[in-house]
C-alpha positions as CSV (number, residue, x, y, z in Angstrom):
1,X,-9.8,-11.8,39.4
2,X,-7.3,-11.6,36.3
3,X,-9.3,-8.5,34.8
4,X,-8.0,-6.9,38.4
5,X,-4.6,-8.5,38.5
6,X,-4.4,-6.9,35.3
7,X,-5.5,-3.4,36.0
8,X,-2.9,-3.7,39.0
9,X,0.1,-4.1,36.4
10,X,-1.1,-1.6,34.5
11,X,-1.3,1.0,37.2
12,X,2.2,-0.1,38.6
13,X,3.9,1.1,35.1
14,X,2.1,4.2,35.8
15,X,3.3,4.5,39.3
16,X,6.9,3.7,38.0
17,X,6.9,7.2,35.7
18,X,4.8,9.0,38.4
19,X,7.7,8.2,41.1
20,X,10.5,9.0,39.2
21,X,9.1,12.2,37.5
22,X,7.9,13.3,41.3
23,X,9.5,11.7,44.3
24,X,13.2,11.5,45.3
25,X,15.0,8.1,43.9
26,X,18.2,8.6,43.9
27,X,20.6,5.9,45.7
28,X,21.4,7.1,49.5
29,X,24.6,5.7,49.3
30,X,27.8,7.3,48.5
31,X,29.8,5.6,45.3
32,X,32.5,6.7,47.0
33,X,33.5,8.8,43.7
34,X,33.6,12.0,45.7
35,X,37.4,10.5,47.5
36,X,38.7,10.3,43.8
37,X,40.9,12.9,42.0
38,X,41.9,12.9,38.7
39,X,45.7,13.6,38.3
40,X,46.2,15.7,35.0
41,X,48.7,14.6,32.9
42,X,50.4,17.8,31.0
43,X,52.3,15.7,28.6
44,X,49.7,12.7,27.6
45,X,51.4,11.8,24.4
46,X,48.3,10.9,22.5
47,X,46.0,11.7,19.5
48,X,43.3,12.3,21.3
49,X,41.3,12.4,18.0
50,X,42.7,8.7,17.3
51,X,40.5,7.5,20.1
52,X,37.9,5.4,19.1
53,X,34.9,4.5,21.7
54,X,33.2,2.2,19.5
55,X,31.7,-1.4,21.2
56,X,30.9,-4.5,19.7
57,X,28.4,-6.4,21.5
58,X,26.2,-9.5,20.3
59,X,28.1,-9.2,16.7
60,X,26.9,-5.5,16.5
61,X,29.0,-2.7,16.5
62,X,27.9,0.1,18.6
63,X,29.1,3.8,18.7
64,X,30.3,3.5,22.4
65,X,30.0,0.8,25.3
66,X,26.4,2.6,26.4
67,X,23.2,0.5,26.8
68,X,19.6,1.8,26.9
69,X,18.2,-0.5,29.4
70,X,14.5,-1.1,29.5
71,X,12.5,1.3,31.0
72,X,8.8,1.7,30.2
73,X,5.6,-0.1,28.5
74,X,2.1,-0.7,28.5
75,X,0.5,3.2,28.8
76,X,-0.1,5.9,26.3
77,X,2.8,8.4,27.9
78,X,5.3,5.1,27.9
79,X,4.2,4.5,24.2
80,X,5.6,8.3,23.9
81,X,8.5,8.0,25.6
82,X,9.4,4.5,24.0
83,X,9.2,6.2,20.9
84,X,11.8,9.0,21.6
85,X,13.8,6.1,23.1
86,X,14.2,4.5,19.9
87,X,14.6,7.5,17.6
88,X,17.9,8.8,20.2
89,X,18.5,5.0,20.2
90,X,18.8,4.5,16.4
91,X,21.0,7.8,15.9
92,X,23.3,7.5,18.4
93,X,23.9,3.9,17.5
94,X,23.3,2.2,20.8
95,X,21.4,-0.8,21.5
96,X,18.0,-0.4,23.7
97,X,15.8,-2.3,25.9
98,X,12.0,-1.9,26.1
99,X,10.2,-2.2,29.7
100,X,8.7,-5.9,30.8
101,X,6.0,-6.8,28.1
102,X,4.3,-9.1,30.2
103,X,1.0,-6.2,30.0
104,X,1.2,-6.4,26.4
105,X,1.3,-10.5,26.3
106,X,-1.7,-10.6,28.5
107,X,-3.5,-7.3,26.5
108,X,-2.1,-7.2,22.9
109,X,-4.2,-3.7,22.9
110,X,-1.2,-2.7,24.5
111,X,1.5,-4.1,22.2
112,X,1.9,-0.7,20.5
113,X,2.9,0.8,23.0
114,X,6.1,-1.5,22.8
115,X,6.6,-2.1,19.3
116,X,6.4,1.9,18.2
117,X,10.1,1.2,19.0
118,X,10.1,-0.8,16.2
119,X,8.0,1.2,14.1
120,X,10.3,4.2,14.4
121,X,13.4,2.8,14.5
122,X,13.5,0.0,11.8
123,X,17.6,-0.4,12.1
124,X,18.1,0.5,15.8
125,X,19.3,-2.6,18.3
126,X,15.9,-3.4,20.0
127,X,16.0,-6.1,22.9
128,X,12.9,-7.4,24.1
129,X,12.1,-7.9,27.9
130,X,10.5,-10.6,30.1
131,X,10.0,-11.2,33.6
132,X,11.9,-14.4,35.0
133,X,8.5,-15.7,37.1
134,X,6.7,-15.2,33.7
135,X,9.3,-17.3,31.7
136,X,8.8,-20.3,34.7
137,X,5.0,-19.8,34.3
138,X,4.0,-19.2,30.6
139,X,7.3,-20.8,29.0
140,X,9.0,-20.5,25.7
141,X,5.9,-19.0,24.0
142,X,5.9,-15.7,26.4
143,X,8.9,-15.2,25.1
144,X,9.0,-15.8,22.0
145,X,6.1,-13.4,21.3
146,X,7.8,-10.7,23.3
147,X,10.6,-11.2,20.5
148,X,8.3,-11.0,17.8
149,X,6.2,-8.0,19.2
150,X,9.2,-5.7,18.4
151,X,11.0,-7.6,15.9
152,X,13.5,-7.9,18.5
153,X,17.6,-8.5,18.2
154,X,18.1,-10.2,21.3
155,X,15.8,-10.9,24.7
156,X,16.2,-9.9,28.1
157,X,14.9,-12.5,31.1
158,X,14.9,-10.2,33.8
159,X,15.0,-11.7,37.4
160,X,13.9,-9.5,40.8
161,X,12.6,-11.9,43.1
162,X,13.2,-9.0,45.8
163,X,10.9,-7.0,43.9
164,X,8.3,-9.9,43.4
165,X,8.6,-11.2,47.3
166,X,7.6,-7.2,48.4
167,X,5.0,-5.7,45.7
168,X,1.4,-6.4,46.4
169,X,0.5,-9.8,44.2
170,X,3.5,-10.7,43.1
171,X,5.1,-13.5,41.2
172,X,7.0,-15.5,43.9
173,X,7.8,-18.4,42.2
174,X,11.3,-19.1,40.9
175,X,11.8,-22.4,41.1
176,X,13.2,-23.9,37.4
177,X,14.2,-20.4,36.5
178,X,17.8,-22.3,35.4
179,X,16.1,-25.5,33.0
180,X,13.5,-22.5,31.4
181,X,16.6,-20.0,30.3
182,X,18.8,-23.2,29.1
183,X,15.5,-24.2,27.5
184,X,14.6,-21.2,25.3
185,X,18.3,-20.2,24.9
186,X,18.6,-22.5,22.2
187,X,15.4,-22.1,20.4
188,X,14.4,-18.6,20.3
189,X,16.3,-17.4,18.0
190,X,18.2,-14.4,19.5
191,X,20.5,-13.8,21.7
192,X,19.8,-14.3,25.8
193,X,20.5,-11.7,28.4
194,X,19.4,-12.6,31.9
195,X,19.7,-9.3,34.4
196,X,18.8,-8.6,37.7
197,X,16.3,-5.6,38.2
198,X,18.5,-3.6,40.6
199,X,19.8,-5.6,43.5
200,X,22.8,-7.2,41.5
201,X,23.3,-10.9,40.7
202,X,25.1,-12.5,43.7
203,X,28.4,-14.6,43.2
204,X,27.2,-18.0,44.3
């Protein structure tokens, strides 16, 4: 049963690169960017080459206010891709997010295929990546070996119980999610970011 679970997972990250090389996912919706128009300003009274973009974030200092959020993990063409990842990551001097490495937790076989971020990009910002319902189930440890897998500078706790409630097998417990983040957010020794997968973390 968890030699099939596990297959499952890995075939999903598959899916994930399959779908967005091959199928349409762009949002439906209009941003409503279309009904805004620029007014040029002839006179602008600036340097223009006095403006500096630059963004500190988590004591770092980045070249601009742009994040590489996680992506991929746990197959041979996201070990590829994580790998260019990195390398763009560490010369343009923005911070980067690996995909969830709850595949390579549960199959350290597949930990390269997360920490050739590391491996090619020994100064770039790396932040490592954990599922919320994996956090509430496996505690502390799970994350703290995601941090060490990629000699990590900070961890991401991702929460999608959307996601989890509609996939096939999915994680659908989040009860304690709030004592679990308060837990490790002391002890693991990096910084804590907890993000929502796509559906946007509601007010209340």
């Amino acid at each position: 049963m968890a030699r099939a679970r596990r297959k499952l997972v890995e075939e999903r990250k598959k899916d994930h690169l399959r779908i967005v090389l091959e199928e349409d996912v762009e949002f439906s919706r209009s941003t409503w960017l279309e009904y805004v128009e620029p007014v040029h300003t002839s006179i602008p009274e600036l340097d223009f080459g006095s403006i500096n973009v630059q963004a500190k974030f988590l004591n770092r200092v980045f070249s601009a206010p742009i994040i590489m959020e996680s992506m991929t993990g746990g197959t041979k063409e996201a070990e590829k891709i994580n790998a260019r990842l990195a390398e763009a990551a560490e010369k343009a001097e923005i911070p980067m997010g690996v995909g969830s490495q709850r595949i390579a937790i549960e199959r350290p076989e597949l930990a390269h295929t997360f920490s050739i971020a590391r491996e090619v990009a020994p100064r770039a910002f790396l932040m490592a990546n954990i599922g919320a319902a994996q956090l509430i189930k496996h505690g502390e440890d799970f994350a703290w070996r995601a941090v060490k897998m990629i000699e990590a500078d900070a961890l991401i706790v991702h929460t999608n119980p959307l996601q989890e409630l509609i996939q096939p097998h999915g994680d659908t417990c989040f009860s304690g999610l709030l004592h679990n983040l308060k837990k490790i957010s002391g002890s693991i020794g990096v910084p804590l970011i907890v993000k929502e997968v796509g559906c946007g973390i509601s007010f209340d």
